[in-house]
py3Dmol code that shows the C-alpha trace and the ligand (Angstrom):
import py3Dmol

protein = """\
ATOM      1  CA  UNK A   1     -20.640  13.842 -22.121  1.00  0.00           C
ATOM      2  CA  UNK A   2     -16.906  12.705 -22.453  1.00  0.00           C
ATOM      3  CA  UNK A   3     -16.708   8.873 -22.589  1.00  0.00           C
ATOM      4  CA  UNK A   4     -13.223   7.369 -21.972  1.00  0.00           C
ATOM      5  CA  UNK A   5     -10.575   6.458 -24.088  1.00  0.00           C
ATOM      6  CA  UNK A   6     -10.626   2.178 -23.890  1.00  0.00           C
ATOM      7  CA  UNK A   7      -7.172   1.106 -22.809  1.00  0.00           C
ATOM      8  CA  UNK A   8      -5.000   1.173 -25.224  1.00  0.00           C
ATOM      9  CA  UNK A   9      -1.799   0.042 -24.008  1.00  0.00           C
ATOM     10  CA  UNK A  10      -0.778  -3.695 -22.824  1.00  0.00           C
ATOM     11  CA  UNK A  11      -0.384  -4.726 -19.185  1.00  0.00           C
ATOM     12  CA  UNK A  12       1.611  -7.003 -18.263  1.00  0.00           C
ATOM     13  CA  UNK A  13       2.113  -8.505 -14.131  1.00  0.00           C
ATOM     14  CA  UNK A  14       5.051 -10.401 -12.849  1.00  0.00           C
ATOM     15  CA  UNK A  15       4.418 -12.369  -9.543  1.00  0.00           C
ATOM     16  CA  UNK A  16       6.092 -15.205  -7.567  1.00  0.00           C
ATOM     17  CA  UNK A  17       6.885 -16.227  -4.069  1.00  0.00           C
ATOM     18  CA  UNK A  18      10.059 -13.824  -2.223  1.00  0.00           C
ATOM     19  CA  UNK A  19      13.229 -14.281  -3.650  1.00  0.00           C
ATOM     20  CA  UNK A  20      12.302 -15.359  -7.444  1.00  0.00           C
ATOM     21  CA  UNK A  21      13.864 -12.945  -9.464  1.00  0.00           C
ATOM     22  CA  UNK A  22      11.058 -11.194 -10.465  1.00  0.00           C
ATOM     23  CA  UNK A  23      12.307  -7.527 -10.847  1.00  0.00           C
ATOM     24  CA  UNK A  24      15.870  -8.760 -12.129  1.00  0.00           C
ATOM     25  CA  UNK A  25      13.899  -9.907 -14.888  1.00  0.00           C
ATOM     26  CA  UNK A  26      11.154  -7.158 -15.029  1.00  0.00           C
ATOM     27  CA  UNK A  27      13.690  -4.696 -15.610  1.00  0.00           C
ATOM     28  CA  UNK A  28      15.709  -6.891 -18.097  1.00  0.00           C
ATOM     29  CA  UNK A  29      12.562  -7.086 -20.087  1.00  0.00           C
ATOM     30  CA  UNK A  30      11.919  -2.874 -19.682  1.00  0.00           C
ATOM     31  CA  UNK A  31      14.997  -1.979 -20.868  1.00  0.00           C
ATOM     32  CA  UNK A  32      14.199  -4.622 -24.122  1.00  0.00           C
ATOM     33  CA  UNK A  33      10.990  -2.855 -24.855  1.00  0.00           C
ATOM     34  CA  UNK A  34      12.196   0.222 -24.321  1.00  0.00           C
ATOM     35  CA  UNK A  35      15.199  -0.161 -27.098  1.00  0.00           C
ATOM     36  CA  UNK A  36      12.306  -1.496 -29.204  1.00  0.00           C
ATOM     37  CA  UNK A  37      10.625   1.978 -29.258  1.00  0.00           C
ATOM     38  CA  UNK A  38       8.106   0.703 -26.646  1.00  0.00           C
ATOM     39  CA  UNK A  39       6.835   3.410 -24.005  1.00  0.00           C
ATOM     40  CA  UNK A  40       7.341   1.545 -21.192  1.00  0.00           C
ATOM     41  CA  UNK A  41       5.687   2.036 -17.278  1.00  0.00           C
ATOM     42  CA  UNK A  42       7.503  -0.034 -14.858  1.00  0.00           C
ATOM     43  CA  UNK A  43       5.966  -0.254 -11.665  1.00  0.00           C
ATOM     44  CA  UNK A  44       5.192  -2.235  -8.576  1.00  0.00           C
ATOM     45  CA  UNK A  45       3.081  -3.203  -5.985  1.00  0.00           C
ATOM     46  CA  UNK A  46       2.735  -2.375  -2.442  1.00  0.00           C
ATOM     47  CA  UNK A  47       4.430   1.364  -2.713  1.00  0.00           C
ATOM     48  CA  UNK A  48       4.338   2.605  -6.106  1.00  0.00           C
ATOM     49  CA  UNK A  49       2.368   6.176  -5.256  1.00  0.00           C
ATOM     50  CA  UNK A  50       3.342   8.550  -2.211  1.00  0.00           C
ATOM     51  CA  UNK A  51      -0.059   6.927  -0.578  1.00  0.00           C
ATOM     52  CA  UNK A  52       0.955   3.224  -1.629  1.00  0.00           C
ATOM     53  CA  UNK A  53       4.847   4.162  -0.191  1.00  0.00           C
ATOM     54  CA  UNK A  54       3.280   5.169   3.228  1.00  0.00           C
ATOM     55  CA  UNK A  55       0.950   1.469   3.369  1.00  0.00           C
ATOM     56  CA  UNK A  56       4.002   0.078   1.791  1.00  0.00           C
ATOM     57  CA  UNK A  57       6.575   1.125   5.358  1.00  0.00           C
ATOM     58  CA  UNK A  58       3.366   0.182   7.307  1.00  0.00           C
ATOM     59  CA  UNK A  59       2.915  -3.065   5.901  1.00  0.00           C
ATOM     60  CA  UNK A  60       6.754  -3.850   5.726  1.00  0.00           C
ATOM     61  CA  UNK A  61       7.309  -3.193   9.373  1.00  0.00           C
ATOM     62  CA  UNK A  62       8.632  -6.406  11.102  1.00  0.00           C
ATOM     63  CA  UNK A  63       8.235  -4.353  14.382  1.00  0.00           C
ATOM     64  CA  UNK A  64       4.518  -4.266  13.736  1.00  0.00           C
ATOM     65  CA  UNK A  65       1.659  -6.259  14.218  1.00  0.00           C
ATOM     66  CA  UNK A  66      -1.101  -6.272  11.460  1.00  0.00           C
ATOM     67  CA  UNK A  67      -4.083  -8.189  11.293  1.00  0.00           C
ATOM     68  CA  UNK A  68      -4.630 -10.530   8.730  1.00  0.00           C
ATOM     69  CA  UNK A  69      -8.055  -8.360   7.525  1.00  0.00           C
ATOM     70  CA  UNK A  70      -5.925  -5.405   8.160  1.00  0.00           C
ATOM     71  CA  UNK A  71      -3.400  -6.672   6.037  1.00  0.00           C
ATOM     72  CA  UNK A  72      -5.760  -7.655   3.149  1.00  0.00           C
ATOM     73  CA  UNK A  73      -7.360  -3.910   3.153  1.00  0.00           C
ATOM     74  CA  UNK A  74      -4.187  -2.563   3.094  1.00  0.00           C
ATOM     75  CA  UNK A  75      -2.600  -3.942  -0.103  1.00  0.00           C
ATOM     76  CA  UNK A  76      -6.251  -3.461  -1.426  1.00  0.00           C
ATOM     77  CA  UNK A  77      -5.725   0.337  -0.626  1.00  0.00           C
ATOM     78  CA  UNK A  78      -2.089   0.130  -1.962  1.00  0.00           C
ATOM     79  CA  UNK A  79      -3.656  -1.244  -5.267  1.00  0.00           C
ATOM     80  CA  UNK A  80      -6.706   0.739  -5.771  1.00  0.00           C
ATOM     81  CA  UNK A  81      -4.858   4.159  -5.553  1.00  0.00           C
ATOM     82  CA  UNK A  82      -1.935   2.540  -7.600  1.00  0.00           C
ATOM     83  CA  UNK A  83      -4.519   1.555 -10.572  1.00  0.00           C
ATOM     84  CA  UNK A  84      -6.098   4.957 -10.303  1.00  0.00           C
ATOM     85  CA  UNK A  85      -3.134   7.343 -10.724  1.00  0.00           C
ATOM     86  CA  UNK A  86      -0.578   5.383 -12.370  1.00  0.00           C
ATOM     87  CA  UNK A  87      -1.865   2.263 -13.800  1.00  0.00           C
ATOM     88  CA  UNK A  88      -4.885   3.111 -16.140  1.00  0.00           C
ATOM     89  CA  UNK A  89      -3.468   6.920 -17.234  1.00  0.00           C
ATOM     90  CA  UNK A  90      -0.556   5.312 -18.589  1.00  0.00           C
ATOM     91  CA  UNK A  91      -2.830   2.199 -20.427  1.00  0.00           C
ATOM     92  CA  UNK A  92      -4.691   5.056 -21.716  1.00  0.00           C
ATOM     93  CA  UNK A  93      -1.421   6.502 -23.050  1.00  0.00           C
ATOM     94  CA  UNK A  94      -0.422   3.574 -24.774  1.00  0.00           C
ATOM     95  CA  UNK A  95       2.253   2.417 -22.594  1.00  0.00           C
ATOM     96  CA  UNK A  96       3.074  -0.900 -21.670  1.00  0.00           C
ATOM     97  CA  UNK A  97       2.696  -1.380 -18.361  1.00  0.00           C
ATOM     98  CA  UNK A  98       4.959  -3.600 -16.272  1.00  0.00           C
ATOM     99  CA  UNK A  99       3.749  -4.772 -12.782  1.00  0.00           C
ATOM    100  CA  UNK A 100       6.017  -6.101  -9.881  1.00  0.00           C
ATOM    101  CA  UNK A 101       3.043  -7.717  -8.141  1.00  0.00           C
ATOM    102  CA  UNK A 102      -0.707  -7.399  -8.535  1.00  0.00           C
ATOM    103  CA  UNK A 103      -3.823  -8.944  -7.813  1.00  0.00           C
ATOM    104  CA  UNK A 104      -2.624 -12.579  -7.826  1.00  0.00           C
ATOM    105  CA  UNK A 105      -0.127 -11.184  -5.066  1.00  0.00           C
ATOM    106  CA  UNK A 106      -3.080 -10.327  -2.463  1.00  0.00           C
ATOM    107  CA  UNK A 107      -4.603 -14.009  -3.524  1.00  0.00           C
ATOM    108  CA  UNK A 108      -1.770 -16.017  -2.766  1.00  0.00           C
ATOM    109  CA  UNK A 109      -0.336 -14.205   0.265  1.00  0.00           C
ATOM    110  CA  UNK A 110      -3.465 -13.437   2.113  1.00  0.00           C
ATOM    111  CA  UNK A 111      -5.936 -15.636   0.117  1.00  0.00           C
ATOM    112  CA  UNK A 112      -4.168 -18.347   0.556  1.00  0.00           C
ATOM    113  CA  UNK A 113      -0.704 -17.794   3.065  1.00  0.00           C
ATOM    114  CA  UNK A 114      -3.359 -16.152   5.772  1.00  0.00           C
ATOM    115  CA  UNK A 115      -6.432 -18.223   4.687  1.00  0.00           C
ATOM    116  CA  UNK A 116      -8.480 -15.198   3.719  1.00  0.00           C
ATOM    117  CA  UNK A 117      -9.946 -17.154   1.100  1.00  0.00           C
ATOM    118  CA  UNK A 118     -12.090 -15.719  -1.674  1.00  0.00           C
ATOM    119  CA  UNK A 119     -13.127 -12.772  -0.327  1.00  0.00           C
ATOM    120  CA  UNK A 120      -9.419 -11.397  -0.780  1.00  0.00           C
ATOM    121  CA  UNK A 121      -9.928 -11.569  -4.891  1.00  0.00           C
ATOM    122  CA  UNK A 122     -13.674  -9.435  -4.663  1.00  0.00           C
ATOM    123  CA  UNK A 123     -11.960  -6.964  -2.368  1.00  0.00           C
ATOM    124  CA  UNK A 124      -9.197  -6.523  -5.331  1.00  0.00           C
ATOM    125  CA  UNK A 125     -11.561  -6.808  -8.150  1.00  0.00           C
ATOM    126  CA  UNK A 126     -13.580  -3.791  -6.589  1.00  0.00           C
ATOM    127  CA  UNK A 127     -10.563  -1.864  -5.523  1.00  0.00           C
ATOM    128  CA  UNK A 128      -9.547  -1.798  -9.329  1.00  0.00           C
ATOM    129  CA  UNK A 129     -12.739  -1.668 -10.829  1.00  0.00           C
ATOM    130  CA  UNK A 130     -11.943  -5.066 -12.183  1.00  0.00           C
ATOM    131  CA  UNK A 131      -8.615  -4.208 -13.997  1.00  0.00           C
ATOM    132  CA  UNK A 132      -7.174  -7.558 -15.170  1.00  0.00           C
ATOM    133  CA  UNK A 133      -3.995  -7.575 -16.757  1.00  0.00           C
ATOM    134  CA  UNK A 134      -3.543  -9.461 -20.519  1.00  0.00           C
ATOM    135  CA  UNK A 135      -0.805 -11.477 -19.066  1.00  0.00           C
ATOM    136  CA  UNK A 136       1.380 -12.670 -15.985  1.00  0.00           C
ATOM    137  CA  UNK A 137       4.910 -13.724 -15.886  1.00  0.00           C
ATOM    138  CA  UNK A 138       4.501 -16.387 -12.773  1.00  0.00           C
ATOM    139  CA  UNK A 139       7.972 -17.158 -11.651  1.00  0.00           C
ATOM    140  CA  UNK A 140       8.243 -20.701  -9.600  1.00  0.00           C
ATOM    141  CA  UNK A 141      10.773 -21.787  -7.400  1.00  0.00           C
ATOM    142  CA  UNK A 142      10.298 -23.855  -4.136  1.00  0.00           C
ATOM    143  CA  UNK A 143      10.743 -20.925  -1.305  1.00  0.00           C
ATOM    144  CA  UNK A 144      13.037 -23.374   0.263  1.00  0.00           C
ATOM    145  CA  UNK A 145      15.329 -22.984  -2.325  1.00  0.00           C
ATOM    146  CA  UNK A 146      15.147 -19.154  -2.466  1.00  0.00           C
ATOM    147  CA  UNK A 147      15.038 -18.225   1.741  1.00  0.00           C
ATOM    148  CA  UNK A 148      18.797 -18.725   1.529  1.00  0.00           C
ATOM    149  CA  UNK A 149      19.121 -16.458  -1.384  1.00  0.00           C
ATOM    150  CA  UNK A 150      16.712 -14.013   0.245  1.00  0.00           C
ATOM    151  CA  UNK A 151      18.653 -13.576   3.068  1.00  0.00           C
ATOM    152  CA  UNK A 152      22.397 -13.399   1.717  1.00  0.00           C
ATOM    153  CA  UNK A 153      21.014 -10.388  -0.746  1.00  0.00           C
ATOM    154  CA  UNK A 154      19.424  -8.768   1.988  1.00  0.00           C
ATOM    155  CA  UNK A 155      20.735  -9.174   5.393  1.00  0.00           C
ATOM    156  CA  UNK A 156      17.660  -8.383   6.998  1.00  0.00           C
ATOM    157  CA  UNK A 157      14.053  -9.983   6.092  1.00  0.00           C
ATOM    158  CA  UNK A 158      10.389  -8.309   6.010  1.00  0.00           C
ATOM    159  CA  UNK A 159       7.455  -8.733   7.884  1.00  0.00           C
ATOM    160  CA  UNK A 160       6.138 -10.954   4.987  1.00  0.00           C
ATOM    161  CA  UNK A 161       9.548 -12.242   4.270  1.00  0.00           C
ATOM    162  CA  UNK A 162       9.713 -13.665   7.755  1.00  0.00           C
ATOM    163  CA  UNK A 163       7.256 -15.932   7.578  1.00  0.00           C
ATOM    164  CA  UNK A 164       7.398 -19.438   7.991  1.00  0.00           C
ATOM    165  CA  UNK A 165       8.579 -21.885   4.996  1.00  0.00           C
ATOM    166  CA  UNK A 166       4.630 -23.130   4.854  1.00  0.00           C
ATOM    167  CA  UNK A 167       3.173 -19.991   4.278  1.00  0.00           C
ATOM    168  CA  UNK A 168       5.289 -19.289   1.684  1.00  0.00           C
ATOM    169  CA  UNK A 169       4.529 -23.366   0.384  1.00  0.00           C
ATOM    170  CA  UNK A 170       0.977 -21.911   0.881  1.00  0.00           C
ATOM    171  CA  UNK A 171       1.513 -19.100  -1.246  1.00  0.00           C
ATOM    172  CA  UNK A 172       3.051 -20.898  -3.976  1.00  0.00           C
ATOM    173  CA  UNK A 173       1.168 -23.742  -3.859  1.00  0.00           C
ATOM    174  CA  UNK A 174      -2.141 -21.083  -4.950  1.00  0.00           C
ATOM    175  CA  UNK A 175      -0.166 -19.042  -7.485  1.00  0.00           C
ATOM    176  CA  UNK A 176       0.485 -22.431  -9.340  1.00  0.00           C
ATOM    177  CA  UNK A 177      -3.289 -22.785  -8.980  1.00  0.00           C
ATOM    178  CA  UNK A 178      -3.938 -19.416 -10.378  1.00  0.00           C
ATOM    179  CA  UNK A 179      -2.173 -20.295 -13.306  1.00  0.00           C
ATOM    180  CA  UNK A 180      -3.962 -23.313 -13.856  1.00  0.00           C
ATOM    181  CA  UNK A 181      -7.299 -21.918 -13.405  1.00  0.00           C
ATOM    182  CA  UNK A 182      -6.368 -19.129 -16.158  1.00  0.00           C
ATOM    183  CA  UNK A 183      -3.997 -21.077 -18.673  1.00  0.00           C
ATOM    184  CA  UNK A 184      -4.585 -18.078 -21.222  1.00  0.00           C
ATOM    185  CA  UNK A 185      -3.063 -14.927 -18.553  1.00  0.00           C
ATOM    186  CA  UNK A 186      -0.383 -16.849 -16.879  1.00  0.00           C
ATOM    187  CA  UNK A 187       2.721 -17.699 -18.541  1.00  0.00           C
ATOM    188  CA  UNK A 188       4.579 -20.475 -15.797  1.00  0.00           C
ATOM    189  CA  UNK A 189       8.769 -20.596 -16.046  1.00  0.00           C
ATOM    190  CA  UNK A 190      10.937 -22.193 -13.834  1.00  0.00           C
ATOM    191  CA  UNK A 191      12.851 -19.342 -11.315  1.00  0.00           C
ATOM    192  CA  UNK A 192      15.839 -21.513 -11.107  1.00  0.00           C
ATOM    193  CA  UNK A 193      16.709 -21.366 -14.968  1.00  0.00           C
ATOM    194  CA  UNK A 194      19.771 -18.646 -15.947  1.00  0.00           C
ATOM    195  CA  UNK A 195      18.775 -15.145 -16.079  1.00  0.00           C
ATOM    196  CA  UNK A 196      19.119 -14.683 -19.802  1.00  0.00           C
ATOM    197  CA  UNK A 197      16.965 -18.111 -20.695  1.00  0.00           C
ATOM    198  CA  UNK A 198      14.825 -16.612 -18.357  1.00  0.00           C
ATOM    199  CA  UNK A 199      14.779 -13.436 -20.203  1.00  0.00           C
ATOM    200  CA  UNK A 200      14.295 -15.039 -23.221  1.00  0.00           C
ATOM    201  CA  UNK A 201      11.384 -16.913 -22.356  1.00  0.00           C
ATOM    202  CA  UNK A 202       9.699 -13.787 -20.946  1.00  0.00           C
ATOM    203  CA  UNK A 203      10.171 -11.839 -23.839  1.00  0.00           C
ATOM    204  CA  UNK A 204       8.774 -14.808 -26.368  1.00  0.00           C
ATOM    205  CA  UNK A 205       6.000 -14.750 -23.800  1.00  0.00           C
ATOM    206  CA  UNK A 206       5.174 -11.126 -24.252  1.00  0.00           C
ATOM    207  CA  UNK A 207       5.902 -10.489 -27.919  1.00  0.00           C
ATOM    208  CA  UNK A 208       1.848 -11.558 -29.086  1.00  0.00           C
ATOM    209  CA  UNK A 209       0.618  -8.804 -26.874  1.00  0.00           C
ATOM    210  CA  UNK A 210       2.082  -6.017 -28.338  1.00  0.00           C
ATOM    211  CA  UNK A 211       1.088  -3.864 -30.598  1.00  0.00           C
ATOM    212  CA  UNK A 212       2.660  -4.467 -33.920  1.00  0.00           C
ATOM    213  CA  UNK A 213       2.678  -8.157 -33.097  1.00  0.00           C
ATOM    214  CA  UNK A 214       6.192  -9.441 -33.993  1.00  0.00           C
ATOM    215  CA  UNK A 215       7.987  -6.288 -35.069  1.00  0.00           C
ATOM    216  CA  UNK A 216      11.354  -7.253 -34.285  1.00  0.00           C
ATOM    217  CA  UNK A 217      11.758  -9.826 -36.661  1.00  0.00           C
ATOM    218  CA  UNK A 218      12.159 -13.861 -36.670  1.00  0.00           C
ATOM    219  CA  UNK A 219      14.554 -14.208 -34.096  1.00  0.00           C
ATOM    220  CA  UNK A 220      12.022 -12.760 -31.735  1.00  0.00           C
ATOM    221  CA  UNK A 221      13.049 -10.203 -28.795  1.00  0.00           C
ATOM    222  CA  UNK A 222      16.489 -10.116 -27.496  1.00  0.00           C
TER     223      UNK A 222
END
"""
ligand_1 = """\
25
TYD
P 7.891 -7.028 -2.957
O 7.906 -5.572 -3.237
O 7.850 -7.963 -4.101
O 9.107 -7.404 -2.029
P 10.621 -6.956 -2.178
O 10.674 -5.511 -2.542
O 11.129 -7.260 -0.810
O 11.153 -7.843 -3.254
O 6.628 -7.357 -2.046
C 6.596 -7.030 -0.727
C 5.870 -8.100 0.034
O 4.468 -7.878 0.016
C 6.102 -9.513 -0.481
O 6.490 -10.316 0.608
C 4.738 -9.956 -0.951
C 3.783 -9.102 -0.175
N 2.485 -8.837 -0.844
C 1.334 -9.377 -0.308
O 1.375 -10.098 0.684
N 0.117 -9.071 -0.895
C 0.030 -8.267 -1.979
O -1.089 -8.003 -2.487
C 1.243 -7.712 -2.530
C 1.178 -6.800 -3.723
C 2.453 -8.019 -1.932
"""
view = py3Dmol.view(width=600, height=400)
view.addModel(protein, "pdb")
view.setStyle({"model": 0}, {"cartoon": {"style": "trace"}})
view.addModel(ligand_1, "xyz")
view.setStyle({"model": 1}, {"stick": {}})
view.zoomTo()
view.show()
């Protein structure tokens, strides 16, 4: 009998309300790792497999209605295919794996912004077999301060993105909680500071988990 290889590689979620910066600074911290030798698997969450692109149009849709359970077993289906076929092969490789959304995500959004409650965070620990990551970059700004943002780079907004200011107070409000409940997983920056403090402050944040610890020196990652 074959037994698994145990994960090798380091994973690593980003997560915030819409509008934070998160993949600006996801891919600033990529391309870091990856001129560091890392093997680096940037990915994100709905939409990330054909499956998880289909739920992702579905679940996008501001010309549809979903219901809130509906909604919850979606993502849940987004993330449990996503885990399967791209998330734990590449941990198994080695690679460091770089989330745009995760768990917390389906917690704070229909947790908390649709008042699911716990039963959201059992239907994601079962749909990933309890996949955790070792840490998450929690990116906080006041949505208030971001909806204008939002919609200058966009034009258009989302299903999710629609939604009123206090569901996305809501859904901050519980990621901030998330981070207090697990001090050790979530690393907590301000949105609102410059993109390369920011940057900076990410990669400090990471540099512990890889392997190799510090390899790049004392001035820490660039
Ligand atoms: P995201 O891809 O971050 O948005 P964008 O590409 O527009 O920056 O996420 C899409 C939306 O899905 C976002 O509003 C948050 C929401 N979402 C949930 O409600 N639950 C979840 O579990 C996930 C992963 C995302």
């Amino acid at each position: 009998m074959t037994v698994p290889a145990p994960a090798q590689g380091v994973f690593i979620s980003f997560e915030g309300v819409d509008g934070v910066g998160k993949t600006t600074q996801l891919q600033r911290l990529s391309r870091t790792l990856d001129r560091l030798g890392y093997r680096v698997v940037v990915t994100r969450e709905p939409g990330a497999t054909p499956l998880g692109a289909a739920l992702r149009e579905l679940l996008l849709d501001p010309e549809r209605a979903i219901s809130d359970r509906t909604e919850a077993l979606l993502y849940a289906a987004d993330r449990a295919d996503h885990v399967e076929t791209v998330i734990r092969p590449a941990l198994h490789q080695g690679s460091v794996v770089l989330t745009d959304r995760y768990i917390d995500s389906s917690v704070a959004y229909q947790g908390a912004g649709r008042g699911l409650g716990a039963a959201v965070r059992r239907l994601s620990a079962w749909a990933t077999d309890g996949l955790i990551p070792q840490v998450t970059i929690l990116l906080d700004a006041d949505p208030a301060a971001l909806a204008e943002r939002l919609r200058v780079a966009r034009g258009t907004l989302d299903r999710m993105e629609s939604e009123r200011l206090d569901f996305h107070r809501r859904v901050r409000a519980e990621f901030l909680s998330l981070a207090r409940a697990e001090p050790t997983r979530f690393v907590v920056l301000d949105a609102l500071t410059d993109e390369e403090t920011l940057a900076r402050q990410i990669s400090s944040a990471v540099a512990p988990y890889l392997p190799g610890g510090f390899p790049f020196g004392g001035g820490g990652l660039r």
